[in-house]
N, C-alpha and C positions, 0 to 999 in steps of 0.2 A: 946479492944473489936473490932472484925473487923465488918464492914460495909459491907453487899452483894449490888452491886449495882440492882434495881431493875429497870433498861430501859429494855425494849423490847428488843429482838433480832432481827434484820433484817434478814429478809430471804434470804439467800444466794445464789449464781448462782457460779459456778466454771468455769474460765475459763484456757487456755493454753496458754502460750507466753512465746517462746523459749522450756526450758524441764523443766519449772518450772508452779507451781499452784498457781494464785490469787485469792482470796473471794471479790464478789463483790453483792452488793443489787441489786436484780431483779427490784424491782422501780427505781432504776440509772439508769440500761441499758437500761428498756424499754422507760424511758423519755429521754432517748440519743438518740435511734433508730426514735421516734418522731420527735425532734427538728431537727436531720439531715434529715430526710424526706420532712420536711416542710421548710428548708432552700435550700433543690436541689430544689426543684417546685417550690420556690418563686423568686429565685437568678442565678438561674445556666440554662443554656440550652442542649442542647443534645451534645455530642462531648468536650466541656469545662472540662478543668482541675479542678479537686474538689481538696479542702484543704488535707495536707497531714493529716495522723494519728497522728503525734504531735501539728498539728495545730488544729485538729477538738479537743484535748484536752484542746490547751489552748484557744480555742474559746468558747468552752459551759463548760469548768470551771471543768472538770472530768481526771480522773488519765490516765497515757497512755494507762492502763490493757482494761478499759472501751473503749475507744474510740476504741482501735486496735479489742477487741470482735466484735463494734458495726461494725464497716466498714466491718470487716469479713461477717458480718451479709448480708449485703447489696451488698455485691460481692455476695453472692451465691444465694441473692432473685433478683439478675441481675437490679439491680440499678446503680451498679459502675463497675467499672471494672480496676482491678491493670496491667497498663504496664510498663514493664522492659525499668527503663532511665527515665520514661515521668512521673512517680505516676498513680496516680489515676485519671479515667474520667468519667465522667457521660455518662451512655448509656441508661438511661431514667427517665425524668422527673416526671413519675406518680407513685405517692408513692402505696406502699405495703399495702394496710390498713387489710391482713392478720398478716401480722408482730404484728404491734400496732393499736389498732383500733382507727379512725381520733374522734377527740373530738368535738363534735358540740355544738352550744351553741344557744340558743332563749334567745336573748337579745333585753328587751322588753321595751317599753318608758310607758307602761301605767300601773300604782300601782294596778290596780285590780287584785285580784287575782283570780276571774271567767274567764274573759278574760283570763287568762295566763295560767291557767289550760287545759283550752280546746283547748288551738293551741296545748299545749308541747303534750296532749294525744293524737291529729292527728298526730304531728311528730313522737310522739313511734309507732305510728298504721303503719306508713311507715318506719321508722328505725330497727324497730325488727327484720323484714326479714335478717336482716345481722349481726343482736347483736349489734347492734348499740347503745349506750344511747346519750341522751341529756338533757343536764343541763339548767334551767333557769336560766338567770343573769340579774338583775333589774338595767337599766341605772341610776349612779349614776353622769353623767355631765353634770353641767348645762346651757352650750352652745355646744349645739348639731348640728352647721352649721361649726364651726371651723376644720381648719386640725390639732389642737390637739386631737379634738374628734375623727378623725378618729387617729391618732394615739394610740389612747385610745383604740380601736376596735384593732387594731394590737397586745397591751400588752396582751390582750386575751387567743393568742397565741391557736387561735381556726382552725379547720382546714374547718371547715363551722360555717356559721354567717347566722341566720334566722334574721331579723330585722324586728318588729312589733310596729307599733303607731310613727313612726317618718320619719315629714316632714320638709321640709327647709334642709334636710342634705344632697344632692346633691355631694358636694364639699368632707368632711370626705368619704363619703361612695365611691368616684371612690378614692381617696387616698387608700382607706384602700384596696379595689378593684388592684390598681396597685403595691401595697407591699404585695399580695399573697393571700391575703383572699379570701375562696370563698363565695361572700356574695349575700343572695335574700333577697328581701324583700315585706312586706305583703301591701307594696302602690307604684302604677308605679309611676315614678317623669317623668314628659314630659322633665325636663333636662337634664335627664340623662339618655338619651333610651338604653344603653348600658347594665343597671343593668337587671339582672333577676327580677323578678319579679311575685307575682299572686296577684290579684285583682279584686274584685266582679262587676261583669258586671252593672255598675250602673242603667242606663239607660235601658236595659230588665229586670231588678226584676222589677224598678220602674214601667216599664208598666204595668206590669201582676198586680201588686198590682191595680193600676188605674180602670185595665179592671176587675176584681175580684169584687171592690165595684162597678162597674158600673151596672153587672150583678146583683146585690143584689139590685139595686136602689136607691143607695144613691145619695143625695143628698146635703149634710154636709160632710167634709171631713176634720178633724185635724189632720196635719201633726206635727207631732214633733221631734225634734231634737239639737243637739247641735250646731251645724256649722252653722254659716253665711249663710243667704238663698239666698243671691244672687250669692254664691260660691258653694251650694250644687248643683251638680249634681243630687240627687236621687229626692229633688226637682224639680226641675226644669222639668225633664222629666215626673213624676207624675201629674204635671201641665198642661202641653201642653198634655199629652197625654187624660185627665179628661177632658180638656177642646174644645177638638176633639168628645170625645164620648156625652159630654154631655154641649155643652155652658152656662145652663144654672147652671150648680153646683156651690156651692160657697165651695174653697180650702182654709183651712188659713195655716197659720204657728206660731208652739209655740217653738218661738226660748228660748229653756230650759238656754241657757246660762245668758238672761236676767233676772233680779228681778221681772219684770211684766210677766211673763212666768205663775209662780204660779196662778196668778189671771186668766189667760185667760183659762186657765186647767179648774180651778174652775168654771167659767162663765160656761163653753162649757157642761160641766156632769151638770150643774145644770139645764139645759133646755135639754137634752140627752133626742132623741127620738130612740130608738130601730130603727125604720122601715127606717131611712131617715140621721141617724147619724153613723159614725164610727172616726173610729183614726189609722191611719197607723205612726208605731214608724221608723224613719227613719235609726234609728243608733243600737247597742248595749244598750248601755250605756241610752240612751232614755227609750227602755223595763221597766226599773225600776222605771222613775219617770213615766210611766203612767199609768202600772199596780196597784197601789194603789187606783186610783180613781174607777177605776171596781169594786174592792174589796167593797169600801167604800160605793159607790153608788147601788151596790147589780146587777151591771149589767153583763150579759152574756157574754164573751168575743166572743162569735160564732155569724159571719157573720159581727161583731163590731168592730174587730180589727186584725188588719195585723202588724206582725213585719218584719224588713227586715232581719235580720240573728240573731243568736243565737248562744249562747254556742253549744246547740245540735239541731235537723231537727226544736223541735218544743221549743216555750219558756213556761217555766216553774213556776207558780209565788205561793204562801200559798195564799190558799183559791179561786184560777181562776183555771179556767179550761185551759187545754191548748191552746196556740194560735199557728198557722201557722206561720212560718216564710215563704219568698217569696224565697231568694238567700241562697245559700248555708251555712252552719254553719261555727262558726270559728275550732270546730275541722276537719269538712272535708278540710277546706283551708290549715290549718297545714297541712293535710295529705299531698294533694297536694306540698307544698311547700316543704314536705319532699322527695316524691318522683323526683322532680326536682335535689334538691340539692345531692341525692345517686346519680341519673344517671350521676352526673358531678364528683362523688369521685371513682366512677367506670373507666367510660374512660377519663377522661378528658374533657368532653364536655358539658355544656349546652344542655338539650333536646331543642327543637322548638316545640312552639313560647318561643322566651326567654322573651318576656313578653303575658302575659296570662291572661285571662279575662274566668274567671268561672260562 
């Protein structure tokens, strides 16, 4: 009894070499024409000798048929250029992303999936323009200061690197930065001024939130968040600037990351006066542990509470009305971040400021 084997069939490409015809997978070539793309821009300079056609086979692992197509390829989209005696030379580093479109990736350190949503739909809101997609990838390393990590970033094999929620990586990230990546990321690191970069203007949301309850009369003011409040910025300037308008206000902080966090929430809504009380959430991730107690408490979020950014303009929560955010959201930051990182797969460059405060 015969057997029909039932695999797929790969879709074919026909190429020419000599006066004979090879069949070869359109997904081979197009991931050949990538990887040599991404290996002149990362490796090679303008005028340098590029691998021959038998080397670029046995370097990324494909038949001679494939490689001798792909390099054809790349002579005629003026990437390489064949001369007689010398081989092949690179006559320009900036890939084709007509050819293979560049693979970008938002590779994110924080497991929410709200958060992660609304960067990736600012980055489609700025990638589409080109047919660009991008894939989220959830960091799976759990030492993320090491130059393994950034090697890690490398196996990616991405041709832009969005990086969202991760501090302390300084070190992996200009590693990963000087083996070709093109990487921005959504927190400036003072150590590393070189990195692209966007990040929320701390210190002018802060104020306007300040000057916003000031306006309204407050008098009470619960900050909350998750960070250390002697290392918060967004604190720290809400602070001084509340305590300019008003020396007599009293400011606290409900550092959410604490056990006694709970209780001091609790304390704050149980004596909650409308006229003379409010709560500015300092962070994301804050929005949620404070939105409950509105809800609970049966109180108006209007005039009561300020968030500092959001999924989208305004935050969202069952059963509150909506609240103002002060600083921009994280989908328009993605935007941003996306538009950044086109402008540099475009021409090669970084827009200015390469780092940027929105």
């Amino acid at each position: 009894m015969m057997i029909r084997s039932v695999l797929p069939i790969p879709v074919l490409d026909r190429c020419a070499v000599g006066s004979q015809y090879y069949d070869m997978p359109r997904k081979v070539l197009g991931a050949l024409l990538h990887d040599i793309q991404r290996d002149i821009s990362a490796h090679f300079h303008v005028g340098d000798r590029y691998r021959s056609v038998r080397k670029v086979a046995q370097h990324f692992g494909v038949s001679l048929q494939t490689a001798h197509r792909a390099i054809t390829q790349l002579i005629k989209n003026g990437m390489l250029v064949a001369k007689q005696k010398s081989g092949l030379h690179v006559i320009s580093i900036q890939p084709n992303w007509k050819i293979i479109p560049p693979k970008i990736v938002l590779l994110s350190n924080n497991p929410d999936p709200r958060f992660n949503q609304a960067v990736l739909l600012g980055l489609r809101d700025a990638l589409a323009v080109e047919k660009i997609e991008v894939k989220l990838v959830l960091n799976t390393q759990a030492d993320t200061t090491s130059l393994r990590f950034g090697e890690w970033i490398g196996s990616l094999k991405a041709d832009g690197v969005v990086a969202m929620s991760f501090r302390n990586s300084a070190l992996p990230f200009y590693f990963a930065q000087t083996h070709g990546v093109n990487l921005i990321s959504g927190i400036i690191y003072d150590d590393l001024p070189a990195l692209p970069a966007v990040q929320h203007n701390n210190t002018l949301h802060a104020e306007e939130a300040a000057r916003a309850f000031h306006a309204l009369g407050k008098k009470r003011v619960l900050c909350a968040g998750y960070w250390d409040p002697a290392r918060n910025r967004r604190y720290d300037a809400f602070v001084k600037t509340y305590a300019k308008l008003n020396p007599r206000c009293e400011v606290s902080y409900a550092w959410l990351a604490k056990p006694d966090s709970v209780a001091k929430l609790h304390l704050f809504f149980m004596h909650f006066q409308t006229d003379i009380d409010a709560v500015f959430s300092l962070e994301y991730s804050a929005n949620y542990a404070v939105a409950p107690y509105f809800v609970s408490h049966k109180l108006t979020p209007r005039n009561n509470f300020l968030v500092f950014n959001n999924e989208n303009q305004s935050f969202q929560y069952p059963g509150l009305a909506s609240v103002r955010g002060v600083a921009p959201s994280l989908r328009d930051t993605g935007t941003r971040l996306g538009e950044k990182l086109l402008a540099r797969l475009k021409d090669g460059r970084w827009p200015e400021p390469l780092v940027e405060s929105i």
